[in-house]
Steps between C-alpha positions, in 0.01 A plus 500: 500500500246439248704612211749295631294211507386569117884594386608117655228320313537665181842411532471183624266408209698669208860288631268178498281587192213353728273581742501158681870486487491877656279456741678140618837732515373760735267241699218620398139383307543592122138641549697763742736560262268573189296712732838726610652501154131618335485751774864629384388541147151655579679806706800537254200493224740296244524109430854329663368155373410315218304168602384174318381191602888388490718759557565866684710716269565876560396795311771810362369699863514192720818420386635841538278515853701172594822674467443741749331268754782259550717821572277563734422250672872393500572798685219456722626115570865645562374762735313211736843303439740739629291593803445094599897409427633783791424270697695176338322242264148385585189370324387240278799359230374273212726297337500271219781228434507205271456151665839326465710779640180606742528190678874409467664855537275732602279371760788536797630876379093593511523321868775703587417852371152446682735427821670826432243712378178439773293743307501402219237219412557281203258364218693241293389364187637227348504468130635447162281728307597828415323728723412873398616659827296847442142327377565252820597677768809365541848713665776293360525148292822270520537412123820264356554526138457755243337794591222629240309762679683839470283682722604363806810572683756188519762460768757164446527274789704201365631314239299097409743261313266267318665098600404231219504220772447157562496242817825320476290128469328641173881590371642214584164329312508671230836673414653856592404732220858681373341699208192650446390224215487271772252606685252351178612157624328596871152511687466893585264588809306818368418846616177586362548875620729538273430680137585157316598246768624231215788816387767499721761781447858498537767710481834436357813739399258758501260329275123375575397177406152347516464153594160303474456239838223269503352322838186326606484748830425854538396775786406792515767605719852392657381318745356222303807461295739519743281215680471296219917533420594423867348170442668397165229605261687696246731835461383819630565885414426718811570807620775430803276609794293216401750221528730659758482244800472248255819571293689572849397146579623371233171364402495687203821558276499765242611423156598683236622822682699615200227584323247626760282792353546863632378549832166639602456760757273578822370825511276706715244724309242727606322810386640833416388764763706826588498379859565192536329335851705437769408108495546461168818656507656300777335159399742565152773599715476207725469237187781706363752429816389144553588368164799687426845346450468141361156393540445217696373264272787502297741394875615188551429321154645789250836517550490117452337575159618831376306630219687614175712796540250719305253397719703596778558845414127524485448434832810664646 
């Protein structure tokens, strides 16, 4: 099990290009790891790593090295896997989910899957950034948007309109916008997660359009503006989970539906591996049959406020 032990810290340490970040991914001290991964190059009598004060970089052999020892300790991972899933999904599942559709969506299907699967415990993480599942130890991430890392595997779950949306007191304050040059005449509530929360962008007759807002507020994160437009403070662009029970209440009231932007997506992602784990596989599954059909956040308010047709071919 030595060699074992040297293979996963080598490994460890090459993904993360760091000791400290190697050693923190297999729980270990990073004085462990440097003394398994020198121990690895001492008895194959060839250097794997190149170190600095800054950075870990591999050599021509560790690179080559590295090759093989994923493969094997991939197949090594999958043999443990397949002998622990006869029995059904068990063990530890770590999740990470970003905080607006953590706490407004996902929360109660986590509650329920932990209801149906007893064995499985869950580690939840809550967060915007963009976590590196592999150097983190994480099984699969709930992402909305644009996905950018092609090394993961993606599954869709369900479709986001994004509602431009006000509460009806601001509206009736200020004016209903009818065209997209009138949102310059009106307070926006900003996102600060997004890219460039003072661009909004539209979508019309299959044309984008880019549409600079300006507001004394921002968040970093729905829940702030959606606060701040339930109480009159300005116009809001949110993604519909956000605003749900407010827009079926009627204290919200999209505008400008016609020219909504295409709709974002939730996905599942989570490593490659040739044998997938039991858990993972049946956490997807389960996030896959609870939000198919018309997602819930889009009931009760949507069909009051139907998006453009091109929109709604999207999310057919």
């Amino acid at each position: 099990m030595d060699r074992f032990d040297e293979i996963s810290a080598f490994t460890a340490v090459a993904d993360a290009r760091s000791f400290t970040q190697g050693a923190k991914r297999l729980g270990v001290s990073s004085a462990q790891v440097s003394k398994l991964v020198a121990r690895l190059e001492n008895r194959l009598g060839a250097r794997l790593l190149n170190r600095t004060t800054r950075d870990v970089s591999l050599t021509d052999t560790g690179r080559a090295y590295l090759e093989r020892a994923r493969q094997l300790l991939e197949d090594f991972e999958s043999l443990e896997t397949s002998v622990r899933d006869q029995t059904g999904p068990k063990g530890l599942l770590r999740i990470s989910a970003p905080v607006s559709f953590g706490a407004s969506q996902l929360t109660p299907a986590l509650l329920d899957f932990a209801q149906a699967y007893p064995d499985v415990a869950l580690d939840v993480a809550s967060t915007d950034r963009m976590v590196n599942l592999v150097e983190e130890g994480v099984d699969v991430a709930v992402r909305i948007g644009a996905l950018t890392d092609s090394s993961l595997v993606a599954r869709k779950l369900a479709a986001v309109r994004l509602v431009t949306c006000a509460a009806p007191d601001y509206l009736a304050r200020a004016g209903t916008p009818q065209a997209l040059e009138d949102l310059a005449a009106h307070e926006a509530v900003l996102d600060t997660n997004a890219r460039d929360p003072t661009v909004w962008r539209f979508r019309a007759g299959g044309e984008q359009h880019d549409v600079r807002v300006h507001g004394r507020l921002s968040f970093s994160g729905a829940e702030g503006c959606v606060a701040a437009a339930r109480l009159g403070f300005g116009i809001i662009r949110t993604p519909a989970f956000a605003a749900a029970e407010d827009l079926r209440a009627g204290r919200l009231v999209p505008v400008l539906c016609n020219f909504e932007p295409e709709v974002i997506h939730v996905h599942a992602v989570y490593p490659h591996a040739r044998h997938l784990a039991a858990k993972v596989r049946v956490f997807v599954d389960f996030l896959a049959k609870r939000y198919a059909g018309e997602p819930e956040w889009h009931q009760g308010w949507g069909s009051r406020h139907p998006p453009s047709p091109e929109i709604a071919r999207e999310m057919a």
